[in-house]
PyMOL Python script that loads the backbone (N, CA, C, O; Angstrom):
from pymol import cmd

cmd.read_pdbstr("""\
ATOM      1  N   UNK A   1     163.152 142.237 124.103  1.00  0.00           N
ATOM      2  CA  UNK A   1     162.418 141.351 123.246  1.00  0.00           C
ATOM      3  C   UNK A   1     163.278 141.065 122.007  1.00  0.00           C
ATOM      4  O   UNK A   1     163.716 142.032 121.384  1.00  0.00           O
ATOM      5  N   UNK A   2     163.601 139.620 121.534  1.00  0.00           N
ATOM      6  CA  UNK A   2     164.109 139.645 120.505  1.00  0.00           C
ATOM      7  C   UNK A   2     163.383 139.581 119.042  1.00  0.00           C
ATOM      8  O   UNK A   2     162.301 139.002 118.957  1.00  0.00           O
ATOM      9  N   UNK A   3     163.921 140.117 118.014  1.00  0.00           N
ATOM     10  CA  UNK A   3     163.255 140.173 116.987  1.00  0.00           C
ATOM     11  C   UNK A   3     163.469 139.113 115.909  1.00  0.00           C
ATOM     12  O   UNK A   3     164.624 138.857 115.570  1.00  0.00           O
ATOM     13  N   UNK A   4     162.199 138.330 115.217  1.00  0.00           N
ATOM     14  CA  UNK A   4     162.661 136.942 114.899  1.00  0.00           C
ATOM     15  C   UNK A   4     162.845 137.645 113.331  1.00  0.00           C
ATOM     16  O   UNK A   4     162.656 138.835 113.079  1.00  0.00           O
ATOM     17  N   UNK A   5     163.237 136.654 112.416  1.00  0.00           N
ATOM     18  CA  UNK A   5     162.779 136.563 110.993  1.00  0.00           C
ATOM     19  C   UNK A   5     161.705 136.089 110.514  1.00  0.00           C
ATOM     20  O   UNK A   5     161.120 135.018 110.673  1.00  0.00           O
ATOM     21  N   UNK A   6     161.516 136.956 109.939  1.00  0.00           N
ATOM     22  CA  UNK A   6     159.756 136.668 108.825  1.00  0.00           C
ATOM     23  C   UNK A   6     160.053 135.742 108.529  1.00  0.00           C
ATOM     24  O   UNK A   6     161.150 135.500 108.026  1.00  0.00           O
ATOM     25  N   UNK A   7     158.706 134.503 108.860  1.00  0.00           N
ATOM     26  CA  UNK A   7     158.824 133.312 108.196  1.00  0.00           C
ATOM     27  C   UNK A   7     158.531 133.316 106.953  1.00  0.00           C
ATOM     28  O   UNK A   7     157.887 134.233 106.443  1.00  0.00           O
ATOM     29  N   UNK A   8     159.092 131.996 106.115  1.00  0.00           N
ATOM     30  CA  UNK A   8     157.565 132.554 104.795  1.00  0.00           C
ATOM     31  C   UNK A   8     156.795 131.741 104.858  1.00  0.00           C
ATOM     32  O   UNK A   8     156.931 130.671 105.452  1.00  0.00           O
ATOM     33  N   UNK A   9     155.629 132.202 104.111  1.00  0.00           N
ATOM     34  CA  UNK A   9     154.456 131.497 103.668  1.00  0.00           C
ATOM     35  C   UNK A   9     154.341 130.841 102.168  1.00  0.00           C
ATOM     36  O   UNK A   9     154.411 131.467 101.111  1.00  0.00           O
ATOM     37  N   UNK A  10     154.166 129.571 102.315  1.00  0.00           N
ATOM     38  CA  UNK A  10     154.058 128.976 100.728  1.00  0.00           C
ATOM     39  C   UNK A  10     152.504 129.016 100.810  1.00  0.00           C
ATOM     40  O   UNK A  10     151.920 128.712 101.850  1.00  0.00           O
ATOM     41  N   UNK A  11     151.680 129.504  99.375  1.00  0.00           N
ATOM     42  CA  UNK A  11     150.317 128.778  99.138  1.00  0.00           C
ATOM     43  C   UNK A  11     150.472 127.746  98.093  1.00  0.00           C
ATOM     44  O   UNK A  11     150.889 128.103  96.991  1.00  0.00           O
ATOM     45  N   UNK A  12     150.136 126.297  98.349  1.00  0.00           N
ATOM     46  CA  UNK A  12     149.956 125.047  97.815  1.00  0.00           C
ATOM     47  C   UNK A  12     148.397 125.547  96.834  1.00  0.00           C
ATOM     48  O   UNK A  12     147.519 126.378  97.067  1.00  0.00           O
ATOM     49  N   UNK A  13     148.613 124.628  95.755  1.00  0.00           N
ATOM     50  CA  UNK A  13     147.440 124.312  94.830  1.00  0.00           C
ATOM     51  C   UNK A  13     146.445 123.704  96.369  1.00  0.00           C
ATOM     52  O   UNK A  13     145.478 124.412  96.648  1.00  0.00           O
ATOM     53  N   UNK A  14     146.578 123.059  96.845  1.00  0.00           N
ATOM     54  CA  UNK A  14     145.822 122.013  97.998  1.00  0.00           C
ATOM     55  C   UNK A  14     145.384 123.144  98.743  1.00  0.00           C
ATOM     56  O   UNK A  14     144.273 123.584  98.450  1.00  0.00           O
ATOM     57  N   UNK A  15     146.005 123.683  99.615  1.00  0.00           N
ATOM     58  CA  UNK A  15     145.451 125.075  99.916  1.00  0.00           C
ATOM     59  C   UNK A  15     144.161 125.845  99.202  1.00  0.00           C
ATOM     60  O   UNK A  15     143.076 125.930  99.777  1.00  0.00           O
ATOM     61  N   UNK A  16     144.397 126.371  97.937  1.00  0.00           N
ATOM     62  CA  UNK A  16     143.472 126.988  97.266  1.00  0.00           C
ATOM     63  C   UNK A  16     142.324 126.313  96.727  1.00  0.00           C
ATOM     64  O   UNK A  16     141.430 127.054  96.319  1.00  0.00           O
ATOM     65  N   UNK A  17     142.175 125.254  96.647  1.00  0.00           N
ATOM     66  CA  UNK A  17     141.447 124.152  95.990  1.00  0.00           C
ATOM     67  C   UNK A  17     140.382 124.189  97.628  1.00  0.00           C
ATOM     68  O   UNK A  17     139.242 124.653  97.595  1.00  0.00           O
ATOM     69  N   UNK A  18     140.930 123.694  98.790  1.00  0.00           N
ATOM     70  CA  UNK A  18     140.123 123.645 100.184  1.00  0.00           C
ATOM     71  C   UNK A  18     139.388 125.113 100.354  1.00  0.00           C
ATOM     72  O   UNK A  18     138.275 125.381 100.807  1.00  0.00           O
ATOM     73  N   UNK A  19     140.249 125.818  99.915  1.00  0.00           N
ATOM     74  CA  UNK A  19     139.336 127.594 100.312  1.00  0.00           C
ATOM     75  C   UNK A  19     138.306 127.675  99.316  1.00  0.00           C
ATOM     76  O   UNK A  19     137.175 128.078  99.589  1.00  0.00           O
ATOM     77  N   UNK A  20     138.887 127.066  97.430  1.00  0.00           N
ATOM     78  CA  UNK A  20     137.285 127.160  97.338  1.00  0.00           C
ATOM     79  C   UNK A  20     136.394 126.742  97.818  1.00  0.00           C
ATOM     80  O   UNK A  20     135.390 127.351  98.188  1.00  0.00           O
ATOM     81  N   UNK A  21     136.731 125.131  97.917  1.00  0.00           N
ATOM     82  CA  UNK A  21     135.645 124.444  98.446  1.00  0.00           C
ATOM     83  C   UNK A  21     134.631 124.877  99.622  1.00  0.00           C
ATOM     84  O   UNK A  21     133.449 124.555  99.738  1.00  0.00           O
ATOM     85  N   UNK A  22     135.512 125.800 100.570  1.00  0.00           N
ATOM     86  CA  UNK A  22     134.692 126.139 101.501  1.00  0.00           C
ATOM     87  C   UNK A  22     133.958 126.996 101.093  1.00  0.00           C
ATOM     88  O   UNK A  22     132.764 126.822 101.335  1.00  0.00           O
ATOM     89  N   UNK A  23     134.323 128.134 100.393  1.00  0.00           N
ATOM     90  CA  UNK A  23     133.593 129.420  99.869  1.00  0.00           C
ATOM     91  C   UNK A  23     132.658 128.773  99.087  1.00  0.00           C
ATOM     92  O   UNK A  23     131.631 129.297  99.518  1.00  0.00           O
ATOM     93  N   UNK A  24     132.219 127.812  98.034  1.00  0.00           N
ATOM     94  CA  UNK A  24     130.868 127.502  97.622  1.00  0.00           C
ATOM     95  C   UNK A  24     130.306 127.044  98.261  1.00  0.00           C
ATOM     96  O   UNK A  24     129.129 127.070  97.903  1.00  0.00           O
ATOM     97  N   UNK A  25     130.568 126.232  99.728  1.00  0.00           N
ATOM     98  CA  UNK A  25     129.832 125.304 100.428  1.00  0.00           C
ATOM     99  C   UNK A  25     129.266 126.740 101.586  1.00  0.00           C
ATOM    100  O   UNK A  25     128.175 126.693 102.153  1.00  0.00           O
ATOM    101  N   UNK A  26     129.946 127.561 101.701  1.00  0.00           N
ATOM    102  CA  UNK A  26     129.465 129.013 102.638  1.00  0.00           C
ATOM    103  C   UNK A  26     128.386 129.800 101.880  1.00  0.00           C
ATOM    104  O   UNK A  26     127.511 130.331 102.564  1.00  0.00           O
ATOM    105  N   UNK A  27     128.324 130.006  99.863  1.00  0.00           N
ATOM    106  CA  UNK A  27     127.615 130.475  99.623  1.00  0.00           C
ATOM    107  C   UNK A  27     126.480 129.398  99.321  1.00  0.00           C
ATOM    108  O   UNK A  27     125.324 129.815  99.394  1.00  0.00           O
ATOM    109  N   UNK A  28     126.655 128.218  99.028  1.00  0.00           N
ATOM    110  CA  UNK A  28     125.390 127.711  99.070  1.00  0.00           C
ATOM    111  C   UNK A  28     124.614 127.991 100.352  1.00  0.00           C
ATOM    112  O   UNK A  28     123.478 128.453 100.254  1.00  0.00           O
ATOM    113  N   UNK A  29     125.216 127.711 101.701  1.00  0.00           N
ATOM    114  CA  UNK A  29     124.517 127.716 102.684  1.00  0.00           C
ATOM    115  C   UNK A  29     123.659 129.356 102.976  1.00  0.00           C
ATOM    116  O   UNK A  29     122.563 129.474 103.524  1.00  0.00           O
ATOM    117  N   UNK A  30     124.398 130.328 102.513  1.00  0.00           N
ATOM    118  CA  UNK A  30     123.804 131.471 103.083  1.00  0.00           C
ATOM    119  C   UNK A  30     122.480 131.448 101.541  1.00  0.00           C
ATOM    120  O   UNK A  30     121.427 131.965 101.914  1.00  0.00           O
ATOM    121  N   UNK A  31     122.443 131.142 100.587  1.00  0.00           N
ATOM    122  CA  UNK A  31     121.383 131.082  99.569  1.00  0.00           C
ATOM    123  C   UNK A  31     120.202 130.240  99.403  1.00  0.00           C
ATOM    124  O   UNK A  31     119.197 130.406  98.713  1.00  0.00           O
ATOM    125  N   UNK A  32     120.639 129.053 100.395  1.00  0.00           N
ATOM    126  CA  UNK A  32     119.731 128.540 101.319  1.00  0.00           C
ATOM    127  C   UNK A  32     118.955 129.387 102.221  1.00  0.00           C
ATOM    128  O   UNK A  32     117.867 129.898 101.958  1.00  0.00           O
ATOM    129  N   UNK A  33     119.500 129.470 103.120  1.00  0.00           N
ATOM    130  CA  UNK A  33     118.977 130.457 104.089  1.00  0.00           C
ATOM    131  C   UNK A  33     118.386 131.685 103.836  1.00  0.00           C
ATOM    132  O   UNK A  33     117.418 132.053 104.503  1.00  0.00           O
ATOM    133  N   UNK A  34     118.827 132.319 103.003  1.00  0.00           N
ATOM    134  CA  UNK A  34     118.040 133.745 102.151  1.00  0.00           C
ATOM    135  C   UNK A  34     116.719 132.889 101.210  1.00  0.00           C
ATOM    136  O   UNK A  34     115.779 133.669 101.061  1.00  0.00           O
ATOM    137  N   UNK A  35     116.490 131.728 100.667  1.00  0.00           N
ATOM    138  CA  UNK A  35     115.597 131.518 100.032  1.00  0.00           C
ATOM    139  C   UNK A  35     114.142 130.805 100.874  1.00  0.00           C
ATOM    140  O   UNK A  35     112.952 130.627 100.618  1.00  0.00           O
ATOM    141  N   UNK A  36     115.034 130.568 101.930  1.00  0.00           N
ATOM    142  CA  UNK A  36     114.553 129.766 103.537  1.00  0.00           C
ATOM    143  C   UNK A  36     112.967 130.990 103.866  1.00  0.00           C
ATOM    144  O   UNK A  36     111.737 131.002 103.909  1.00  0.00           O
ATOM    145  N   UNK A  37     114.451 132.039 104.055  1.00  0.00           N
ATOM    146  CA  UNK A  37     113.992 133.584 104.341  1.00  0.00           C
ATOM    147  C   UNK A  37     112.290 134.065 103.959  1.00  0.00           C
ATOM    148  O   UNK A  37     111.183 134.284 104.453  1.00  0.00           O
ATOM    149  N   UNK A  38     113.072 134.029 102.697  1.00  0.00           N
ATOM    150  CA  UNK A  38     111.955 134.414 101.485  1.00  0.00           C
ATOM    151  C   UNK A  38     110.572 133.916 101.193  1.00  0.00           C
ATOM    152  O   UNK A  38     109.653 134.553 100.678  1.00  0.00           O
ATOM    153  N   UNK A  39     110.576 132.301 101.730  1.00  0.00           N
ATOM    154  CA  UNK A  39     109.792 131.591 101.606  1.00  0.00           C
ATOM    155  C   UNK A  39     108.504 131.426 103.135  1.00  0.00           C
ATOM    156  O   UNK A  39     107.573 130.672 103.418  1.00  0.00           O
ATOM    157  N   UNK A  40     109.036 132.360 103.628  1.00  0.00           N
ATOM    158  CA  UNK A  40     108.482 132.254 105.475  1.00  0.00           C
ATOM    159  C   UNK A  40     107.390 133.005 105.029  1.00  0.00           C
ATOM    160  O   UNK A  40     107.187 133.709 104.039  1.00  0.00           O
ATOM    161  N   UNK A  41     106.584 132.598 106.241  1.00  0.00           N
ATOM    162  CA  UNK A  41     105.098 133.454 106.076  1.00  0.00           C
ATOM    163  C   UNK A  41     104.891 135.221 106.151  1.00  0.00           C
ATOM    164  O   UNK A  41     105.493 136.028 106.859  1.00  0.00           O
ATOM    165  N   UNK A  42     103.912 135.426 105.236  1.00  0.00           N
ATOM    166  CA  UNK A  42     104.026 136.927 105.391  1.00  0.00           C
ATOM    167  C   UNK A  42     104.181 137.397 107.130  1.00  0.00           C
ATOM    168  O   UNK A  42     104.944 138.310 107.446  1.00  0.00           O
ATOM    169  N   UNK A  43     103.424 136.703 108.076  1.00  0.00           N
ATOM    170  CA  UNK A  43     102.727 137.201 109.294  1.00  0.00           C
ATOM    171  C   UNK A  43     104.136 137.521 110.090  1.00  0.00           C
ATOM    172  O   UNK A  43     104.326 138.498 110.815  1.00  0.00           O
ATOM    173  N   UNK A  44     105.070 136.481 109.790  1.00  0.00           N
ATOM    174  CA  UNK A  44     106.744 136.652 110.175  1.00  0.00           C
ATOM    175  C   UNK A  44     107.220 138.276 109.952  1.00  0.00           C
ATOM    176  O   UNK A  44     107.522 138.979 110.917  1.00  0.00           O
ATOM    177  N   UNK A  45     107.241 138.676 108.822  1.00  0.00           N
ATOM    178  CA  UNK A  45     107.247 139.950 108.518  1.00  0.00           C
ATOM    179  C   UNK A  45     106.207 141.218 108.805  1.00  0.00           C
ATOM    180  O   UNK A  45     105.901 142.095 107.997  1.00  0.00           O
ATOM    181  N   UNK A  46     105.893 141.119 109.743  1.00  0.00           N
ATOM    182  CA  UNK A  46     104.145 142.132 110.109  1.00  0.00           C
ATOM    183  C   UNK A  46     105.183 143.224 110.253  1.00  0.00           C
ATOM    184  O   UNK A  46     105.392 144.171 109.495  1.00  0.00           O
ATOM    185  N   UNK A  47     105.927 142.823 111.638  1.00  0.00           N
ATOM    186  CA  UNK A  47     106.550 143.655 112.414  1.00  0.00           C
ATOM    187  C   UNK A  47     107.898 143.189 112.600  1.00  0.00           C
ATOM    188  O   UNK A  47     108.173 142.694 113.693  1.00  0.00           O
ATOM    189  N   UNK A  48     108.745 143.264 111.748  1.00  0.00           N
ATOM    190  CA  UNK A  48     110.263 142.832 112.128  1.00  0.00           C
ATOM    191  C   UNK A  48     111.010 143.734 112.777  1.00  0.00           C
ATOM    192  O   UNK A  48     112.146 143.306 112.977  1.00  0.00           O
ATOM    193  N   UNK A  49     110.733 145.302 113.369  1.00  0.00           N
ATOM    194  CA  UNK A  49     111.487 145.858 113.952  1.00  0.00           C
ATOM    195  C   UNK A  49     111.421 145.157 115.480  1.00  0.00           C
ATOM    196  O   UNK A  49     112.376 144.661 116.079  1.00  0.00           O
ATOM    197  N   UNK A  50     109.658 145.281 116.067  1.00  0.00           N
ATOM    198  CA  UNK A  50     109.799 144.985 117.472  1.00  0.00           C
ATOM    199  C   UNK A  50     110.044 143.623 117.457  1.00  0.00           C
ATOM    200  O   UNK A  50     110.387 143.041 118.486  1.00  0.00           O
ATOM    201  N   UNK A  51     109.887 142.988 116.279  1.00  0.00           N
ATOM    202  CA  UNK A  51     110.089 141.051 116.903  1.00  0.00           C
ATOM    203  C   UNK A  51     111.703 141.468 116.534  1.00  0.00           C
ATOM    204  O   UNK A  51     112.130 141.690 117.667  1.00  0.00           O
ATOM    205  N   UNK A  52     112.534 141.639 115.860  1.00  0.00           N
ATOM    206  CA  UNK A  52     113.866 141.861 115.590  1.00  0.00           C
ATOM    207  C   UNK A  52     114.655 142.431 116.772  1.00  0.00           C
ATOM    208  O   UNK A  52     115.649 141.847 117.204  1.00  0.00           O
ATOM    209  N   UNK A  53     114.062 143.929 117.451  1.00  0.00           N
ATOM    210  CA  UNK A  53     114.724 144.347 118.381  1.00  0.00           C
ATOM    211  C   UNK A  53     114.795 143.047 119.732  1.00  0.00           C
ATOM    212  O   UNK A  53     115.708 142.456 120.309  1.00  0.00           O
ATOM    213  N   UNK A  54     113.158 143.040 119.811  1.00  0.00           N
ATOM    214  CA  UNK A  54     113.227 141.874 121.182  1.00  0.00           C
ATOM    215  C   UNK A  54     114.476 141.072 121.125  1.00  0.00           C
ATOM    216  O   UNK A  54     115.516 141.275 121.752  1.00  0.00           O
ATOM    217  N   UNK A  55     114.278 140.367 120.491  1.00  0.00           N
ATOM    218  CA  UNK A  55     115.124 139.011 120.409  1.00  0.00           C
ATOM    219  C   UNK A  55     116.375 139.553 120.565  1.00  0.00           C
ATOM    220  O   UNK A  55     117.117 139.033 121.398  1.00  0.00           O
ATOM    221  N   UNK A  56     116.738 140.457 119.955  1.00  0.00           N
ATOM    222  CA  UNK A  56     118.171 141.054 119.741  1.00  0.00           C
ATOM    223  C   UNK A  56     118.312 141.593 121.021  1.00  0.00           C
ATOM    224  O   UNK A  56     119.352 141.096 121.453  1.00  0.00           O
ATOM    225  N   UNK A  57     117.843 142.330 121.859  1.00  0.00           N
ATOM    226  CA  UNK A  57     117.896 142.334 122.949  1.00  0.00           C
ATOM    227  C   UNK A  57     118.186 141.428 124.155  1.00  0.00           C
ATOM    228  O   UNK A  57     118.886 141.758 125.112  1.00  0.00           O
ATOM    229  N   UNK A  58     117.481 140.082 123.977  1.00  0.00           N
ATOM    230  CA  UNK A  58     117.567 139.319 124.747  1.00  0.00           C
ATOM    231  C   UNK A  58     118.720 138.516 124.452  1.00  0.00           C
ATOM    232  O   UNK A  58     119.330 137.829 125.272  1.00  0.00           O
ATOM    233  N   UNK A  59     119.006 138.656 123.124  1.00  0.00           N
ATOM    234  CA  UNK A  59     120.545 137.731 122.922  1.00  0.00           C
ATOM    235  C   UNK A  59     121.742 139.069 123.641  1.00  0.00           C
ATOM    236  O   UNK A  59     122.851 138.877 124.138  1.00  0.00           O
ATOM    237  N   UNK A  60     121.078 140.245 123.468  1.00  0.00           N
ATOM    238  CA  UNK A  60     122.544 140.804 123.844  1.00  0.00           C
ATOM    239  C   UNK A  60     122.748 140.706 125.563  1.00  0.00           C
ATOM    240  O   UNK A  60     123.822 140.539 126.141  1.00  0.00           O
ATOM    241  N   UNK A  61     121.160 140.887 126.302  1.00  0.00           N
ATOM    242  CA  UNK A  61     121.062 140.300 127.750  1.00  0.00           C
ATOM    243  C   UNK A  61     122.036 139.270 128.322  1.00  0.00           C
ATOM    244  O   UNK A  61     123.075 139.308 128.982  1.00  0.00           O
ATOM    245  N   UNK A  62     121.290 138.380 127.811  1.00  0.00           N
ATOM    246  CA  UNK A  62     121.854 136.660 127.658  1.00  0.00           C
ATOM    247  C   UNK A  62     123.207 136.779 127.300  1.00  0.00           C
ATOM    248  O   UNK A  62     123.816 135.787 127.700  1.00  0.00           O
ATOM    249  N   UNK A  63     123.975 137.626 126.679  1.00  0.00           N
ATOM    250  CA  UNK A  63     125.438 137.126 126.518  1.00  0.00           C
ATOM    251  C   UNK A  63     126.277 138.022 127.308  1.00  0.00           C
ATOM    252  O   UNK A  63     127.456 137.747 127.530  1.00  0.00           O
ATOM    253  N   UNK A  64     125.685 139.144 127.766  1.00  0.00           N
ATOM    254  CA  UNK A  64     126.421 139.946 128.790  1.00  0.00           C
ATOM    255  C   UNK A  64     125.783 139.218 130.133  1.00  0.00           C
ATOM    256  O   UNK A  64     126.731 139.045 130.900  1.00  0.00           O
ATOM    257  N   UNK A  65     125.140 138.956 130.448  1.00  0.00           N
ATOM    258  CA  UNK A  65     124.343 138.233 131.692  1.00  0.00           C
ATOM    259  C   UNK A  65     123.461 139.369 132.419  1.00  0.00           C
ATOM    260  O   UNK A  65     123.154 139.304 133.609  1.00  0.00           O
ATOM    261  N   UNK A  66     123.203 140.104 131.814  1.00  0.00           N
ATOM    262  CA  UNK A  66     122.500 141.428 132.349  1.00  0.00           C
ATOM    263  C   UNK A  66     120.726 140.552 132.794  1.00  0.00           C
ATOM    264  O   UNK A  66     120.465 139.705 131.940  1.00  0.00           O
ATOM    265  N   UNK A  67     119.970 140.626 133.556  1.00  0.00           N
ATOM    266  CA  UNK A  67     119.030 139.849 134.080  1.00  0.00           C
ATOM    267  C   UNK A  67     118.198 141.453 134.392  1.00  0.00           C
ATOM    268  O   UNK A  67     118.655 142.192 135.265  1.00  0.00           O
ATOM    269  N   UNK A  68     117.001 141.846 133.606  1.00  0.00           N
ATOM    270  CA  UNK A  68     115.683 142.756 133.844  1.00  0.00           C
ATOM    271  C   UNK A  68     115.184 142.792 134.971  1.00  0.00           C
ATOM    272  O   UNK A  68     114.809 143.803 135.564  1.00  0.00           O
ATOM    273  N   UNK A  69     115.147 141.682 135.345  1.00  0.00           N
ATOM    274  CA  UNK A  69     113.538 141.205 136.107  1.00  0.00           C
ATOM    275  C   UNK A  69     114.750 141.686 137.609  1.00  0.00           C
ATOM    276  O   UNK A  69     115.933 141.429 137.833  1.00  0.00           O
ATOM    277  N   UNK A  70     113.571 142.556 138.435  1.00  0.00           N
ATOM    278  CA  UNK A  70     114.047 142.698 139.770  1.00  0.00           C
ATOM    279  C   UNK A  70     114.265 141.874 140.551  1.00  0.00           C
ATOM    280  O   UNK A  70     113.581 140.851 140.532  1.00  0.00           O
ATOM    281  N   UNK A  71     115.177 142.024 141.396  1.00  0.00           N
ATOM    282  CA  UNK A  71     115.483 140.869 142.926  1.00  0.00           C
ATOM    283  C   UNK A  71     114.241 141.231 143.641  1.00  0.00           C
ATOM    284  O   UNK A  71     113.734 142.347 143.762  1.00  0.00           O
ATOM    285  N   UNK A  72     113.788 139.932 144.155  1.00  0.00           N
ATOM    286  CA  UNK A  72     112.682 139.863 145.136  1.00  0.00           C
ATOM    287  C   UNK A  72     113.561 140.658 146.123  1.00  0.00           C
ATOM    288  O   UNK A  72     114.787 140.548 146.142  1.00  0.00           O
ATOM    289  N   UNK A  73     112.818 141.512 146.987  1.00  0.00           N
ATOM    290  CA  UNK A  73     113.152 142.156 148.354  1.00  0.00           C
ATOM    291  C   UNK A  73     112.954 141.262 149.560  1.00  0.00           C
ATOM    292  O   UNK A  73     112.020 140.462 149.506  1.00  0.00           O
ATOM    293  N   UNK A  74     113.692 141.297 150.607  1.00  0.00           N
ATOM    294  CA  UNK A  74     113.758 140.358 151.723  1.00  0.00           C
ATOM    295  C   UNK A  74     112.168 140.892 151.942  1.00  0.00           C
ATOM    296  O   UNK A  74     111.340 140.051 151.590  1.00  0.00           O
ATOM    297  N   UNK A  75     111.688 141.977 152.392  1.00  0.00           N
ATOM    298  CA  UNK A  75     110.270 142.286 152.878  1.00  0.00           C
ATOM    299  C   UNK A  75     108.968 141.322 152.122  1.00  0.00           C
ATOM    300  O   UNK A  75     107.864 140.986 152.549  1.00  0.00           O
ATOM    301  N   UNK A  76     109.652 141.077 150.850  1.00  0.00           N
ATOM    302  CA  UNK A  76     108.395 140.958 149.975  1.00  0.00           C
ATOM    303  C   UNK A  76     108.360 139.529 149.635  1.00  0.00           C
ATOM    304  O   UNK A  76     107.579 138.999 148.844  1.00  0.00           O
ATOM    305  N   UNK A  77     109.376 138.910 150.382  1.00  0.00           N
ATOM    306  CA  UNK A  77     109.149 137.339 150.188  1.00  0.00           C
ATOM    307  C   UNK A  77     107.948 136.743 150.431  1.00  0.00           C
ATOM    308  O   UNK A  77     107.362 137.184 151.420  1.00  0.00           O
ATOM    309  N   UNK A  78     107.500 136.020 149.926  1.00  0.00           N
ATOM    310  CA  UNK A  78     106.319 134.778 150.907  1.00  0.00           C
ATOM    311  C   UNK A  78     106.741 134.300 151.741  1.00  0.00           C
ATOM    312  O   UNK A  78     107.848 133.775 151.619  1.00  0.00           O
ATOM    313  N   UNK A  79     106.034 134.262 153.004  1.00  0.00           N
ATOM    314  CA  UNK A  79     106.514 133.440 154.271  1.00  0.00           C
ATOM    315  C   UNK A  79     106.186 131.879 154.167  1.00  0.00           C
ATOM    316  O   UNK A  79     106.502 131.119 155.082  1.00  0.00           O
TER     317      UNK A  79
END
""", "prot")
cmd.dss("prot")
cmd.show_as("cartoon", "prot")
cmd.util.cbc("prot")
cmd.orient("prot")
């Protein structure tokens, strides 16, 4: 394997100026969303562990493809 030279890196004013921009436009959005939060009905909050776990469950299902529900058995089909 050959070994290259470290490139360098310049940071431009233009550069830093775009990263703020993104970082206030990221914290507005998440202070949105936390005030979004805040503003939801108590009844949302009864039970946020089992409505929290569910869902979280089913997203982790859904992205591994793991499927609960049993295979019908050849015996147990409807004819």
């Amino acid at each position: 394997m050959l070994r290259r030279t470290p490139t360098r890196i310049e940071l431009k004013i233009d550069d830093l100026e775009e990263f703020e921009a993104v970082k206030k436009a990221r914290e507005l959005e998440q202070k949105q969303k936390k005030t979004l939060a805040e503003s939801a009905s108590p009844s949302m909050h009864a039970t946020p562990e089992v409505v929290g776990n569910k869902s979280r469950m089913d997203t982790v299902f859904q992205r591994i493809g793991y499927d609960p529900k049993p295979l019908p058995q050849p015996s147990r089909l409807p004819h």
